[in-house]
C-alpha positions as a Markdown table, in Angstrom:
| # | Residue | x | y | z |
|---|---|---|---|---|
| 1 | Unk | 28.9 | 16.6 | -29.3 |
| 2 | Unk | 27.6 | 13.8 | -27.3 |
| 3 | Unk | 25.4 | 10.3 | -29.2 |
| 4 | Unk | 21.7 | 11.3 | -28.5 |
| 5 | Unk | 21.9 | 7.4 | -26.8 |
| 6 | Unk | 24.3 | 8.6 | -24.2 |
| 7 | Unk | 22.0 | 11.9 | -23.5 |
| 8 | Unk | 19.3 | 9.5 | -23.2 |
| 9 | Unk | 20.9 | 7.5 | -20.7 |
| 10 | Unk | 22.0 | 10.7 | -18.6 |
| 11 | Unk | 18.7 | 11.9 | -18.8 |
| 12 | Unk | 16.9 | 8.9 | -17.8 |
| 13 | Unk | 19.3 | 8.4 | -15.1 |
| 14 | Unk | 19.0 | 11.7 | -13.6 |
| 15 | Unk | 15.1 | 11.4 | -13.9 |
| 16 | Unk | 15.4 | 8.2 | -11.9 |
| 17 | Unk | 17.7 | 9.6 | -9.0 |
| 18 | Unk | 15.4 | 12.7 | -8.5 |
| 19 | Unk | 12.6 | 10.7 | -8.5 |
| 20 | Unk | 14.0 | 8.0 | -5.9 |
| 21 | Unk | 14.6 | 10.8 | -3.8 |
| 22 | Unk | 11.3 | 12.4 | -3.9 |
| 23 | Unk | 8.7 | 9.8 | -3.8 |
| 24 | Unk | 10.7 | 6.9 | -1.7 |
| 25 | Unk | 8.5 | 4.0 | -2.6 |
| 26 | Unk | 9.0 | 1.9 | -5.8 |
| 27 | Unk | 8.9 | -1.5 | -6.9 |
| 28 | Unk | 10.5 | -3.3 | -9.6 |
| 29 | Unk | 8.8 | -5.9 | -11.9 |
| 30 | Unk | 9.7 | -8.2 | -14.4 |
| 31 | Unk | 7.4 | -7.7 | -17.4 |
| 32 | Unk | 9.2 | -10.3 | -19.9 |
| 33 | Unk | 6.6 | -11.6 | -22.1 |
| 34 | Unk | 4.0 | -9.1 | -21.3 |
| 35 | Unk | 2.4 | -7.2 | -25.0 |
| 36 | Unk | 2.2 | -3.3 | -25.3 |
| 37 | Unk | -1.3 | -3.2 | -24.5 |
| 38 | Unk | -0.9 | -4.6 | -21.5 |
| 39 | Unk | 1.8 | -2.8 | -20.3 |
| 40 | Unk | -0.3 | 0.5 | -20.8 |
| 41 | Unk | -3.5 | -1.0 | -19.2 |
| 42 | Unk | -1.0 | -1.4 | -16.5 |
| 43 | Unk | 0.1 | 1.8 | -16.9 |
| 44 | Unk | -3.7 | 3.5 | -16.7 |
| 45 | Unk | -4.9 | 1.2 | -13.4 |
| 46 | Unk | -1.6 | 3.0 | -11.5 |
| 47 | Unk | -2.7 | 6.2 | -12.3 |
| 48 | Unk | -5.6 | 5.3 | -9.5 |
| 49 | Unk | -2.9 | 5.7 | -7.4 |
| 50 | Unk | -0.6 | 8.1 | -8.2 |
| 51 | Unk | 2.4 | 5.8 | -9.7 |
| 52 | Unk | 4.4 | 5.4 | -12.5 |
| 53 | Unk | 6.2 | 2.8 | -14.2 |
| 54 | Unk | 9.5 | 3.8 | -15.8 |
| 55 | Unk | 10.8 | 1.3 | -18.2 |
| 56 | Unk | 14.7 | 1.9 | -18.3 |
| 57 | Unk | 17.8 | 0.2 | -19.5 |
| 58 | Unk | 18.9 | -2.0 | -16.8 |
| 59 | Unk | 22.7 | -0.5 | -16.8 |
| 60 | Unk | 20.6 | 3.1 | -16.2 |
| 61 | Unk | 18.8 | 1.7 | -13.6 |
| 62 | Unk | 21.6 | -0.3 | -11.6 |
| 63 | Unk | 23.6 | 3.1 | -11.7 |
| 64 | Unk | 20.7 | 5.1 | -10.5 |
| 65 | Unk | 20.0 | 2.4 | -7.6 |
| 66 | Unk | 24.0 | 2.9 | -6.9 |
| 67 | Unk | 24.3 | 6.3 | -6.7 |
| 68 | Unk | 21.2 | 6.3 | -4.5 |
| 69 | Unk | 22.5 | 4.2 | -1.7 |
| 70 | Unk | 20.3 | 1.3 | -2.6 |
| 71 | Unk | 23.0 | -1.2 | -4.0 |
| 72 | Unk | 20.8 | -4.1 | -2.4 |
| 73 | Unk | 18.2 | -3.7 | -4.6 |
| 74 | Unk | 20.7 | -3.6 | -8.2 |
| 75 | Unk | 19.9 | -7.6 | -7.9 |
| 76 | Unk | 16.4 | -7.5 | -9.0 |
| 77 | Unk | 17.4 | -5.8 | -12.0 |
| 78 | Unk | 18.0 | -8.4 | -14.3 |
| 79 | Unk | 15.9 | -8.9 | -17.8 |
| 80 | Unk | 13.1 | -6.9 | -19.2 |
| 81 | Unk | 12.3 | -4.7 | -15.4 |
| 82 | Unk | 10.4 | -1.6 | -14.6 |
| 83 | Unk | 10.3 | 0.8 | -11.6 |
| 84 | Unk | 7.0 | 1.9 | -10.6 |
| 85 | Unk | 7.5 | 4.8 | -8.4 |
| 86 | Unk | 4.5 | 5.6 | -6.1 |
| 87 | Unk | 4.7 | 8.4 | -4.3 |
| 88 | Unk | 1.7 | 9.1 | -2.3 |
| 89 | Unk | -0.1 | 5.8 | -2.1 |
| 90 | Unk | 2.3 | 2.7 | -2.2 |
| 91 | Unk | -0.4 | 0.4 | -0.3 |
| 92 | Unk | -2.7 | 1.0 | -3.2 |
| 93 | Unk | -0.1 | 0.6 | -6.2 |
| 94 | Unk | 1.0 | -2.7 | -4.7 |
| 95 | Unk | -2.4 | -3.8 | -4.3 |
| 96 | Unk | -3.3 | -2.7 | -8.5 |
| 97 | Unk | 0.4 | -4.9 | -9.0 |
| 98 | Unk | -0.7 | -7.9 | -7.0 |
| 99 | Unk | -3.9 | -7.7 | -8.7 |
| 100 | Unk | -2.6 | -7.6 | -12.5 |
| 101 | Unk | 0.5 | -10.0 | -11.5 |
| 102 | Unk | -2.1 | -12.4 | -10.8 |
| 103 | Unk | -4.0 | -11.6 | -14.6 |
| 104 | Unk | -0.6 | -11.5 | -16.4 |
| 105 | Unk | 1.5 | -14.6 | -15.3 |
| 106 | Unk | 4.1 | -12.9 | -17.0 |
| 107 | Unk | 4.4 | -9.8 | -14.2 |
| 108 | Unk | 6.7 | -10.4 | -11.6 |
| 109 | Unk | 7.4 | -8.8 | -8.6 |
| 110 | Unk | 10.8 | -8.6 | -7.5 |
| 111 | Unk | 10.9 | -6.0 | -4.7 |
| 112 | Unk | 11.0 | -2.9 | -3.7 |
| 113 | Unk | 11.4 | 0.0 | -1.4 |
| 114 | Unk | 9.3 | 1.5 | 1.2 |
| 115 | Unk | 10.3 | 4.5 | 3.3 |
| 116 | Unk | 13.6 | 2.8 | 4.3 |
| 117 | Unk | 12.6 | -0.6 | 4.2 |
| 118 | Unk | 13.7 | -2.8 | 1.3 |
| 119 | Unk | 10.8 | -5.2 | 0.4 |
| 120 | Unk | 10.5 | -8.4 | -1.0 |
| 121 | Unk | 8.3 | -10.3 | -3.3 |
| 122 | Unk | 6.7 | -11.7 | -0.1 |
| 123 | Unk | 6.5 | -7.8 | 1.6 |
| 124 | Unk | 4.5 | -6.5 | -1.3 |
| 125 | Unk | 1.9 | -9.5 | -1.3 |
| 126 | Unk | 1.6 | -8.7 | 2.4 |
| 127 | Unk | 1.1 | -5.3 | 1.5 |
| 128 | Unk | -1.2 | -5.5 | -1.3 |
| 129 | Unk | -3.8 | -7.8 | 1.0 |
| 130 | Unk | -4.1 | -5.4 | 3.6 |
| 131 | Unk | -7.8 | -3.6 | 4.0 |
| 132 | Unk | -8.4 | -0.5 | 3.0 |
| 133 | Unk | -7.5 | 2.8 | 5.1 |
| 134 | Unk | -11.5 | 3.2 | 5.3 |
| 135 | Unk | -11.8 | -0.6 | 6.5 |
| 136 | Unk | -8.7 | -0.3 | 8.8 |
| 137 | Unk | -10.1 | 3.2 | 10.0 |
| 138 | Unk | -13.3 | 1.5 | 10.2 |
| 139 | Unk | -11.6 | -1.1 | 12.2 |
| 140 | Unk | -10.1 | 1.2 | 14.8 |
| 141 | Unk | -13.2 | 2.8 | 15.8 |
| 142 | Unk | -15.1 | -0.3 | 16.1 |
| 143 | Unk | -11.9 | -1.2 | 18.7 |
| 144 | Unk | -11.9 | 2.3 | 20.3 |
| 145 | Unk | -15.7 | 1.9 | 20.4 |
| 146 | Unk | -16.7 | -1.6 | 21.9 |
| 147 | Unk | -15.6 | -0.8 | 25.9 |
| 148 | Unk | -17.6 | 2.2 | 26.0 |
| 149 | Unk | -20.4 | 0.2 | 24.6 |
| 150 | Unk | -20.0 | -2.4 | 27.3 |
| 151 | Unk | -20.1 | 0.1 | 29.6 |
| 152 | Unk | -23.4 | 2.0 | 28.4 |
| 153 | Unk | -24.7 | -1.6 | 28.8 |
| 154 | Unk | -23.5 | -2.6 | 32.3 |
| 155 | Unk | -24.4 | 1.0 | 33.4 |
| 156 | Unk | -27.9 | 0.6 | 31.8 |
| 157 | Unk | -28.7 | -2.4 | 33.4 |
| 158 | Unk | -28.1 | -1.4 | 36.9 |
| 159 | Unk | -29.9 | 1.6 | 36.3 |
| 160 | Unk | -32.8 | -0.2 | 35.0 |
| 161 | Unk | -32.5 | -2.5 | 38.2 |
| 162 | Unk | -32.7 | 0.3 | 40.4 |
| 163 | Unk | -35.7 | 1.7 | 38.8 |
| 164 | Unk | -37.2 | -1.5 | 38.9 |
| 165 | Unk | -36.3 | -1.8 | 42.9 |
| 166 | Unk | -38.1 | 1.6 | 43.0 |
| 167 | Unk | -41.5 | 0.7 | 41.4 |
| 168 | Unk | -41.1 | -2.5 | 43.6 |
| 169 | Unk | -41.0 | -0.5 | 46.9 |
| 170 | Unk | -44.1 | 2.1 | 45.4 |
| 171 | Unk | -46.1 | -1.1 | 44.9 |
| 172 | Unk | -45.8 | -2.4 | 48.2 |
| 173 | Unk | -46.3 | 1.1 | 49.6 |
| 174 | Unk | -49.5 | 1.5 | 47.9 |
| 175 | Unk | -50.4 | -1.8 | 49.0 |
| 176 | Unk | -50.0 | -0.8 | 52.5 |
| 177 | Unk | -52.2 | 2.4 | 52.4 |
């Protein structure tokens, strides 16, 4: 019979793996110094967004990331870490990070993984300052928009020139009768 440690090792591990390969995006943080209740607020402001933060043994975790094909990122697993999976919405959960790293000096980012692009602690930053989808949507339209809107304007004004022209040439012709 196997030490319930070692079946909760195995278990943890194998959570990890099938998670890694069903969401694709995670970051790893540093919490060293951080209290319980912070760690839960933390916890509660990613649920916005659809992550999770797993807070493993480090040997767990480096195996996981191994066995995974990510052996890059086994070097930011050092100390106290946690691996916030977000699956859906990683823009947002880097954003609620960046936002709480900066309340809680004690966070750290150390980098992550998006789609098949390992990220840094400089990527996420990045990440997290980027507008909204509805700004950025926003955005686009206002792009797609503005040369049709010159347009309606330069073809407005001639055609209020040529109206103009018109009433011109009735005026003189009513002048002549």
């Amino acid at each position: 019979m196997k030490k319930i440690g070692l079946v909760v090792k195995e278990v943890s591990e194998k959570q990890i793996k099938t998670t890694l390969k069903d969401s694709g995006n995670f970051f790893i943080i540093r919490y060293s110094g951080l209290s319980s209740p912070d760690i839960t607020s933390l916890r509660q402001s990613l649920k916005v967004s659809r992550a999770n933060l797993f807070v493993v043994k480090n040997s767990v975790a480096r195996r996981a990331l191994k066995d995974s094909g990510l052996e890059s990122m086994v070097k930011a697993v050092e100390g106290p870490c946690g691996m916030i999976f977000a699956k859906d919405m990683p823009v947002e959960a880097s954003k609620i990070l960046y936002t709480f790293s900066k309340g809680h000096e004690n966070l750290k980012l150390e980098g992550g993984f998006l789609e098949d692009r390992i990220l840094e602690k400089k990527d996420i930053e990045s990440m997290a300052k980027l507008p909204s989808k509805d700004v950025l949507r926003a955005q686009v339209v206002m792009a797609l928009n503005s040369p049709i809107s010159k347009l309606v304007i330069v073809l407005n004004q001639n055609l209020k020139k040529i109206v103009v022209c018109l009433d011109q040439i009735k005026q003189k012709k009513e002048k002549v009768k």
